[in-house]
C-alpha positions as CSV (number, residue, x, y, z in Angstrom):
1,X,-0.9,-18.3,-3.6
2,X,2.6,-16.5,-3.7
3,X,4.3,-14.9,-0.6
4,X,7.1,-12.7,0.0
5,X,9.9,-14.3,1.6
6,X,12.3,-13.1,4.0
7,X,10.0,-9.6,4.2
8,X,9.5,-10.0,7.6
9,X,12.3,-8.0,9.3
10,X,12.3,-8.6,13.5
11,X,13.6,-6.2,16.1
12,X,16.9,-6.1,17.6
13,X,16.0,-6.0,20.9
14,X,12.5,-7.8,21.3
15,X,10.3,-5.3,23.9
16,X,9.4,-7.2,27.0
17,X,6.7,-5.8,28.7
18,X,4.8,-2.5,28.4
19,X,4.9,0.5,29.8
20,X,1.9,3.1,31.3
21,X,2.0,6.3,29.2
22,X,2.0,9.5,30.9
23,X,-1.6,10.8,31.7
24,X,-2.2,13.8,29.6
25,X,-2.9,17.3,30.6
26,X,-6.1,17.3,28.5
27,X,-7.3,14.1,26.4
28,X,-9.5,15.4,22.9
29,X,-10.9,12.3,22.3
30,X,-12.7,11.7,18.8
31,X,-16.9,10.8,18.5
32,X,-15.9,9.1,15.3
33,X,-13.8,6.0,15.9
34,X,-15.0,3.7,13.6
35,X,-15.1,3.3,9.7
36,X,-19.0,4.4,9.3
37,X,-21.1,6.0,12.0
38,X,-22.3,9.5,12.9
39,X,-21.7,9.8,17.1
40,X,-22.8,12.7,19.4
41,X,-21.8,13.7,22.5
42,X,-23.4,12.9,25.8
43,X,-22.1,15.7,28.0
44,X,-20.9,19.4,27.4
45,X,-18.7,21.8,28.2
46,X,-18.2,22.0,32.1
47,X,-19.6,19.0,32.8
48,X,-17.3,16.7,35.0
49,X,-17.1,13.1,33.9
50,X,-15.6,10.2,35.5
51,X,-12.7,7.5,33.8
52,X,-15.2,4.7,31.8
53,X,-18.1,7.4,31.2
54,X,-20.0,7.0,28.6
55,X,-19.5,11.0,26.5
56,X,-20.3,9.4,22.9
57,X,-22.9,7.3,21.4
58,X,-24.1,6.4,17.9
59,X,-27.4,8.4,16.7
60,X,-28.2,6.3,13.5
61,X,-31.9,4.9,13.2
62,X,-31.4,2.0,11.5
63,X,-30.6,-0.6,14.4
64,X,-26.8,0.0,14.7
65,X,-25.4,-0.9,17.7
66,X,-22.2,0.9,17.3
67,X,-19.9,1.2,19.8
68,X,-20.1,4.1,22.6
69,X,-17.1,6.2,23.4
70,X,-16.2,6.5,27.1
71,X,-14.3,9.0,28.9
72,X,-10.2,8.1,29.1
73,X,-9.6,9.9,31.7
74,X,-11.7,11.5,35.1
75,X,-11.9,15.4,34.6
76,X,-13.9,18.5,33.4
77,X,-15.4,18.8,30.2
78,X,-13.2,21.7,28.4
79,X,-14.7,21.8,25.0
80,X,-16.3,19.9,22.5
81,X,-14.1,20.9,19.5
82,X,-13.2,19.2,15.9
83,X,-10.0,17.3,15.1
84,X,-8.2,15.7,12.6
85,X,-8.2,11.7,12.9
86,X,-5.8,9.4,11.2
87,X,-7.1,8.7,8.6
88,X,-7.7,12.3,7.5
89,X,-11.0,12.9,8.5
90,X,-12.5,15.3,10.6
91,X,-14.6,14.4,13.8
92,X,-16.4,16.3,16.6
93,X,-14.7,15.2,19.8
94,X,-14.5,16.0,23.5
95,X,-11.8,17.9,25.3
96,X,-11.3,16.6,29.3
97,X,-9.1,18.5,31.3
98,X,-7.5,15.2,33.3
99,X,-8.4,15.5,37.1
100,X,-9.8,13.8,40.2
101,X,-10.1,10.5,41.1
102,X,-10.0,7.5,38.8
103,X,-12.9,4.8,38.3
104,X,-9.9,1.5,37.1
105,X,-6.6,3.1,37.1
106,X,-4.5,1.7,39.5
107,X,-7.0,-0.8,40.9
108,X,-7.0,-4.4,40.7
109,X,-9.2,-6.1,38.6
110,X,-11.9,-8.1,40.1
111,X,-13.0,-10.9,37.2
112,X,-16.2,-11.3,37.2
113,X,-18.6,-15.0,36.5
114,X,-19.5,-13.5,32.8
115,X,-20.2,-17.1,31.4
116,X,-23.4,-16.4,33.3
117,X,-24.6,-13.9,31.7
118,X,-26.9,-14.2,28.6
119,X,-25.4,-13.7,24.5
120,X,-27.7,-11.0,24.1
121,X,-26.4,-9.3,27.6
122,X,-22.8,-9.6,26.6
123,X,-23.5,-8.3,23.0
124,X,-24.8,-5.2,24.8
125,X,-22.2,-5.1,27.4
126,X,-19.8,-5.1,24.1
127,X,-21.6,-2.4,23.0
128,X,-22.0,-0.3,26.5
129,X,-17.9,-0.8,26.9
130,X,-17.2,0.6,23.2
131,X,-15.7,-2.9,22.3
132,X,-14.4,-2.4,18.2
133,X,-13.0,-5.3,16.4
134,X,-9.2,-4.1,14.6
135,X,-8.7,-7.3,12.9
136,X,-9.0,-5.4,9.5
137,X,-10.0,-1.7,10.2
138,X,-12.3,-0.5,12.8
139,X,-16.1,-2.2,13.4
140,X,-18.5,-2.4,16.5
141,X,-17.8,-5.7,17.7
142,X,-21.4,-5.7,19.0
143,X,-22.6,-5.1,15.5
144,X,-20.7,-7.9,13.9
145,X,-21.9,-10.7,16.3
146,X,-25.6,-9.2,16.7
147,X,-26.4,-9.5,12.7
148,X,-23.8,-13.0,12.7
149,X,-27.1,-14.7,10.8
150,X,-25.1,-17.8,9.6
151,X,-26.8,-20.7,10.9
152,X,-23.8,-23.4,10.5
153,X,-20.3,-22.9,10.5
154,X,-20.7,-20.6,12.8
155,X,-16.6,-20.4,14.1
156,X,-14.8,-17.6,15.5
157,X,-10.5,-17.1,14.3
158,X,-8.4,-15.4,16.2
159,X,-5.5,-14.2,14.8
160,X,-2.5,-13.7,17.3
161,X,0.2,-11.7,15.3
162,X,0.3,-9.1,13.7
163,X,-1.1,-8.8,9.9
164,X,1.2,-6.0,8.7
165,X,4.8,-7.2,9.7
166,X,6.2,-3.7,10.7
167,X,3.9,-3.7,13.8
168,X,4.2,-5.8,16.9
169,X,1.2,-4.9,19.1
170,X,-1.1,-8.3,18.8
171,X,1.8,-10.3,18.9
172,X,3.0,-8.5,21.9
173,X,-0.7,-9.0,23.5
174,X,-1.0,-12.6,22.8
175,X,2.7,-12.9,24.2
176,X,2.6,-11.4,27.3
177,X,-1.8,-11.0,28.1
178,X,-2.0,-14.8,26.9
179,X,-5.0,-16.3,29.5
180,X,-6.7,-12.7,29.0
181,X,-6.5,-13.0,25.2
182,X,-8.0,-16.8,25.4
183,X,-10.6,-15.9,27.6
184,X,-11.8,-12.9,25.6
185,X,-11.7,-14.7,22.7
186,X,-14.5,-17.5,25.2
187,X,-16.2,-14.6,25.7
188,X,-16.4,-13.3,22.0
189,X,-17.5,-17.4,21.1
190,X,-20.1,-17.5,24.1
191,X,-21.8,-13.7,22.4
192,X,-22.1,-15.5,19.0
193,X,-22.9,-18.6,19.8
194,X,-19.8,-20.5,18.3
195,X,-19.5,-24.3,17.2
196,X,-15.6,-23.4,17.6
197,X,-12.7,-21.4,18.2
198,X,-9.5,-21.3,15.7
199,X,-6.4,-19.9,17.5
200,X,-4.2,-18.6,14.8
201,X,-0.6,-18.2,16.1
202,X,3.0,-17.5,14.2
203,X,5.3,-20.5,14.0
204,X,8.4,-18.7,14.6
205,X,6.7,-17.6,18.3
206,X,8.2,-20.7,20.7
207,X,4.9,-20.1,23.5
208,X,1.4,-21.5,22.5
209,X,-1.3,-20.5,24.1
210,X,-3.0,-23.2,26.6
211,X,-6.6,-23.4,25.7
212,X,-7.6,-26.6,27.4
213,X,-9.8,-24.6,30.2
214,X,-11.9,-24.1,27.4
215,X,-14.1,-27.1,27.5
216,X,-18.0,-26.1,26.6
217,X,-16.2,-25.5,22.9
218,X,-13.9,-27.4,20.0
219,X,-10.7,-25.5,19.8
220,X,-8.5,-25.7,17.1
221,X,-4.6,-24.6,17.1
222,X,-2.8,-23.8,13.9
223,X,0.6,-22.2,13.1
224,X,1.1,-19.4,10.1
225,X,4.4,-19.2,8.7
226,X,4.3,-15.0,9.5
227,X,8.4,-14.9,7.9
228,X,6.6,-14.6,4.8
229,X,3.7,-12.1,3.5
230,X,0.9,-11.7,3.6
231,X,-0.3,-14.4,5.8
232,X,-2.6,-12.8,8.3
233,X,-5.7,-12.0,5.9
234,X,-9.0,-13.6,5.9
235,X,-7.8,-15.5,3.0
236,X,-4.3,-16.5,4.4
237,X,-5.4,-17.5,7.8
238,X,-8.2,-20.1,5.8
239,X,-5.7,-21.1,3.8
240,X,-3.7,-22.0,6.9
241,X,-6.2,-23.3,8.7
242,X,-7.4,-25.8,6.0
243,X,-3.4,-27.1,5.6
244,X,-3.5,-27.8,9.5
245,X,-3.0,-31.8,9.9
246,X,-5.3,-31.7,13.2
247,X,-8.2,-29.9,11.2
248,X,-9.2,-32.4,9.0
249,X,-12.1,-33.4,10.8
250,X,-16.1,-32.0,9.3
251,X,-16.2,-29.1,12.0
252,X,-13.2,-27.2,11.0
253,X,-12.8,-28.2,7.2
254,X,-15.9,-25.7,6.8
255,X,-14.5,-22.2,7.7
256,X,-14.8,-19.5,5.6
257,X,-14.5,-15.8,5.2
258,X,-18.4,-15.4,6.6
259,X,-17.3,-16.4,9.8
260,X,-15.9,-14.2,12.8
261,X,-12.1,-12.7,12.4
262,X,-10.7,-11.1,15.4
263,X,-7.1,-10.4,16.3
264,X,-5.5,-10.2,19.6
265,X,-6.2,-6.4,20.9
266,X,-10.0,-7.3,20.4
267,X,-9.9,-10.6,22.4
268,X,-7.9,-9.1,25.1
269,X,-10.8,-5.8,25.1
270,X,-13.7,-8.3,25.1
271,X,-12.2,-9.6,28.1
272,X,-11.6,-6.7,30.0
273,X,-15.0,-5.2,29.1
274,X,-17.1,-8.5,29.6
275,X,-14.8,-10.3,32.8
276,X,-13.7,-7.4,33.9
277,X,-16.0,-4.5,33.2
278,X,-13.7,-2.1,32.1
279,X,-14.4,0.2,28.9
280,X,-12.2,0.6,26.4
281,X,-9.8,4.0,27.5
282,X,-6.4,2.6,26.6
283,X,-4.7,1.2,23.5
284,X,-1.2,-0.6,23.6
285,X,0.6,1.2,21.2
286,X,4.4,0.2,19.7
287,X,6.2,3.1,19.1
288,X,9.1,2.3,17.1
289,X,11.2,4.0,14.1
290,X,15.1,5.0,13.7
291,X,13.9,8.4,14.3
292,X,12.9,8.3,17.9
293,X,15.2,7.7,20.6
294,X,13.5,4.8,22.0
295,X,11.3,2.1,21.2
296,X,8.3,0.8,23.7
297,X,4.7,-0.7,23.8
298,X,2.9,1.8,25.7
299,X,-0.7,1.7,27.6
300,X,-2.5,5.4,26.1
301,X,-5.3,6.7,27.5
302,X,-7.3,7.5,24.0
303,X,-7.3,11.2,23.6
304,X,-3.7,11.1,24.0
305,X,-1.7,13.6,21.6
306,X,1.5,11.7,19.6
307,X,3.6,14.4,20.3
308,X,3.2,13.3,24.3
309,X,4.2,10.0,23.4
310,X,7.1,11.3,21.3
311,X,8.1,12.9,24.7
312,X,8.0,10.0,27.2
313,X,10.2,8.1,24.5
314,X,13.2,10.1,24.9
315,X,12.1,12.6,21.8
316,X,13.3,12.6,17.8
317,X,16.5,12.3,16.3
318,X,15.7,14.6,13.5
319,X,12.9,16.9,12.8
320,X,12.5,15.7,8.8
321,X,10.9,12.5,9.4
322,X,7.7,10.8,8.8
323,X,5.0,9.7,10.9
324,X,3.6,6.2,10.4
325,X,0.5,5.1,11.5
326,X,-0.1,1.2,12.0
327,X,2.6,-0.1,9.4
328,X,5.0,0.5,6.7
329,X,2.2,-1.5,4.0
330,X,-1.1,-1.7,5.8
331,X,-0.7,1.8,7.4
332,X,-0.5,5.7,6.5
333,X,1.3,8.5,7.2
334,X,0.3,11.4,9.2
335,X,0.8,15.5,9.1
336,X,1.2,16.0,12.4
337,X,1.8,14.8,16.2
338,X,-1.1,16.8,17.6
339,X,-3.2,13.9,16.1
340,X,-4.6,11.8,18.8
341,X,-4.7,8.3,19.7
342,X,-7.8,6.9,18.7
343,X,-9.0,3.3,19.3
344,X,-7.9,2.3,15.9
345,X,-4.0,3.1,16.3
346,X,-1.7,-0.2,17.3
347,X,1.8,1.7,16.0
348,X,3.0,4.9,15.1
349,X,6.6,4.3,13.6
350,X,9.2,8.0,12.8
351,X,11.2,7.7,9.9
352,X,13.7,9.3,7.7
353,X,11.6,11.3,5.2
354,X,14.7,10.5,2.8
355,X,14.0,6.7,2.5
356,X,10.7,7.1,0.6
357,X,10.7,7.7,-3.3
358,X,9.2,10.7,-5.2
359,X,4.7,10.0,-4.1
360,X,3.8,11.9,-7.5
361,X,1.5,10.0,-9.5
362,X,1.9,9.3,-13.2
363,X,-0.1,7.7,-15.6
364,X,-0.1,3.6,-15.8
365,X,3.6,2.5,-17.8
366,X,2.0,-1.0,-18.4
367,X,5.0,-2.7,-16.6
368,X,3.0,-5.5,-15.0
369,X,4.6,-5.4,-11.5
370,X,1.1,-5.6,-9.5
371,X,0.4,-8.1,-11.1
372,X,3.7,-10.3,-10.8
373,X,3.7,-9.7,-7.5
374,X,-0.1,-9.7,-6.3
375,X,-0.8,-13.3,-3.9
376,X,-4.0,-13.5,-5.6
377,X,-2.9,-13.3,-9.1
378,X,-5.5,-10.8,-9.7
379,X,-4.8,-7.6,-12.7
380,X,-5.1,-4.5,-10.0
381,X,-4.0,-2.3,-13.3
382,X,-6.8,-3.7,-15.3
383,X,-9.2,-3.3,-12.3
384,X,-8.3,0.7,-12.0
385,X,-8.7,1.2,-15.2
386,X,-12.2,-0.9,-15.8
387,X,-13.9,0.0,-12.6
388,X,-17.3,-0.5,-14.9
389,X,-16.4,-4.0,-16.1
390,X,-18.8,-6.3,-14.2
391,X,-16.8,-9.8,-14.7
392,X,-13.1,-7.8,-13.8
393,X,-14.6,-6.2,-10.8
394,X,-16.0,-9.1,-9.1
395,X,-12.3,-10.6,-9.3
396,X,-11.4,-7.9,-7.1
397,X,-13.3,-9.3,-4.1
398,X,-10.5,-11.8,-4.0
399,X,-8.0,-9.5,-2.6
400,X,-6.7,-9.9,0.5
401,X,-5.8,-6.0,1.0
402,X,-1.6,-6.7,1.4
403,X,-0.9,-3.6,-0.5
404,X,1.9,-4.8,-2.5
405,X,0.6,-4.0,-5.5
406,X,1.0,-0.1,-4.5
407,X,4.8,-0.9,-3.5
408,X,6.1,-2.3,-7.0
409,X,4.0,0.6,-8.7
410,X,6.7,3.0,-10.5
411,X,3.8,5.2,-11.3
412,X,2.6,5.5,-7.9
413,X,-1.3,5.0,-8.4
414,X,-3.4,4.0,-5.6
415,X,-4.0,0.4,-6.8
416,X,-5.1,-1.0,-3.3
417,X,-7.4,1.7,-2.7
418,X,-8.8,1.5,-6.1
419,X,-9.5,-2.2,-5.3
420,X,-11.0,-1.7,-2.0
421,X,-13.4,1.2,-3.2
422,X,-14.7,-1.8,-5.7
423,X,-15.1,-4.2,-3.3
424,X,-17.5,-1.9,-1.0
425,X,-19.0,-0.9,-4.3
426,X,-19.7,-4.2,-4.8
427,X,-20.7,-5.7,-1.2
428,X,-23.5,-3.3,-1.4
């Protein structure tokens, strides 16, 4: 497998701790937070809710858990409107009106004995809290670990940095939530009924997590070498895993992609929902970019517009800039900052419009670039352009999703995306 070396770029000034966004005046916050699902709303207009309600829940037959949407904020139901998500999309939401008194913020948290309740109860308590799993996109925890039919093997990897190397939000968890991370990550092994737990962390971080409360489970430790990329795919971090001197025992030699990948913000929201019994209302979010006045990880209620964010950060240097959402290569850019923050967003990054080359597309130049640089020495031209060939698309399922190959692409096609339609294509 090939890397990129010396890709990773760190920050100056490493951010320290985070810092509580302002509440907003009315939080619009989307029914449809996750990659597949049609959600309804639970209340309407005029209703009063309280921070942690329940306002949103999946209405598919077919056995879905999903993951229910809960009210960020205490206040009265203004509207259920449409909005535009991240990605594009458009989703029915529900406008609150922020008011009254609040259910969790500002109160201590009182941890609660979860290890007595039941897998099935915490799988449902995943559920209840609107617990999603952003290791790779956006999935109902709940979902993954309730049809987790593997009978051996059965091991849960947490990845604690970040995959895309312009954001630093699960590295920033893992850093400074570390006990919270490791015990969600218990209480995500305890749900599924793990025969072990694989902390991934990045060698160039000094701190390692202690895990030795954890004694009902195995635990394995291993370091990824995140100054190079990729390294924080399914593929990488089994790569990693099976290079780890400690691991050559049976019990870890056998992981594989069926098993359960989590990453940092996912640990630390199984915790709070599960130990704690708070729903998920808040994302950290790093906002960072040469275009903004000020960098910070920030606590947002979901529902929160950008534009508020762009406020309490001191504002934009210039008004022709872009907006990224989670990451420079993993990520995608955004029209406009009356987009919200949805449980899906871990960074939105503002810059120079200027730095990016010309996005029209052209036909294919043959030049070969994707498939210099692609890790999995795979053909991504020969994929887009032979989307029926049965032998070159099952190749494609080796991809790791890194994106590269649309970075080298002079002719600006959507390789990655290309790939990635085959892949769900072909998963079906």
């Amino acid at each position: 497998m090939k890397n990129i070396k010396y890709f990773v770029q760190t920050e100056k000034h490493e951010i320290k701790k985070s810092v509580r966004s302002f509440l907003p005046l009315y939080a619009s916050i989307p029914l449809s937070q996750l990659d597949s699902g049609l959600y309804e709303p639970t209340v309407k207009a005029g209703d009063s809710v309280k921070e942690g309600q329940t306002i949103g829940v999946l209405t598919e037959n077919d056995g879905s858990y999903g993951a229910d949407v809960n009210a960020s904020v205490s206040g009265k139901i203004d509207s259920i409107t449409e909005i535009l998500l991240p990605s594009g999309k458009i989703s029915k939401a529900v406008k609150i009106k922020t008011g009254g008194s609040f259910k969790y913020l500002g109160k201590k948290l009182q941890e609660t004995d979860w290890k007595s309740k039941s897998p099935e109860n915490i799988v449902f308590e995943l559920k209840d809290k609107g617990v999603v799993n952003t290791f790779n996109g956006t999935s109902s925890l709940a979902d993954q670990i309730k049809n987790y039919t593997i009978q051996k093997n059965r091991f849960l990897i947490v990845r604690l940095f970040d995959e895309d190397p312009g954001i630093y939000t699960d590295l920033f968890v893992s850093k400074n939530y570390t006990a919270e991370v490791v015990k969600g990550a218990h209480v995500v092994s305890h749900a599924m009924k793990a025969d072990g737990i694989i902390f991934v962390v990045s060698k160039n971080v000094f701190e390692r997590p202690d895990v030795s409360y954890i004694t009902d489970i195995p635990c394995l430790l291993c370091e990824a070498d995140t100054g190079k990329y990729p390294s924080g795919s399914k593929q990488d971090l089994i790569k990693t895993i099976k290079k780890a001197e400690s691991s050559i025992n049976d019990k870890f030699r056998n992981v594989n992609t069926n098993c359960i990948f989590i990453d940092s913000v996912t640990a630390y929201s199984a915790w709070e929902a599960c130990a704690a019994g708070i729903p998920v209302v808040e994302r950290f979010v790093h906002v960072c970019g040469e275009c903004i006045n000020a960098s910070a990880v920030l606590r947002v209620r979901i529902g929160t517009p950008l534009k508020d964010l762009v406020n309490q950060c001191g504002g934009l240097k210039t008004d022709s800039n872009l907006v990224i959402i989670n990451g420079m290569l993993k990520g995608s850019a955004v029209p406009s900052l009356d987009i919200t923050v949805t449980k899906s967003i871990k960074s939105i990054e503002f810059t120079k419009r200027t730095e990016f080359n010309d996005a029209t597309i052209s036909s294919c130049i043959h030049c070969g670039r994707c498939r210099s640089i692609c890790p999995e020495h795979l053909y991504p031209d020969m994929i887009f352009h032979n989307r029926n060939d049965r032998d070159l698309i099952n190749t494609a399922m080796l991809c790791s999703g890194c994106n590269l190959c649309n970075t080298v692409c002079p002719s600006r096609i959507a390789l990655s995306q290309t790939i990635s339609l085959v892949r769900g294509k072909n998963a079906i």
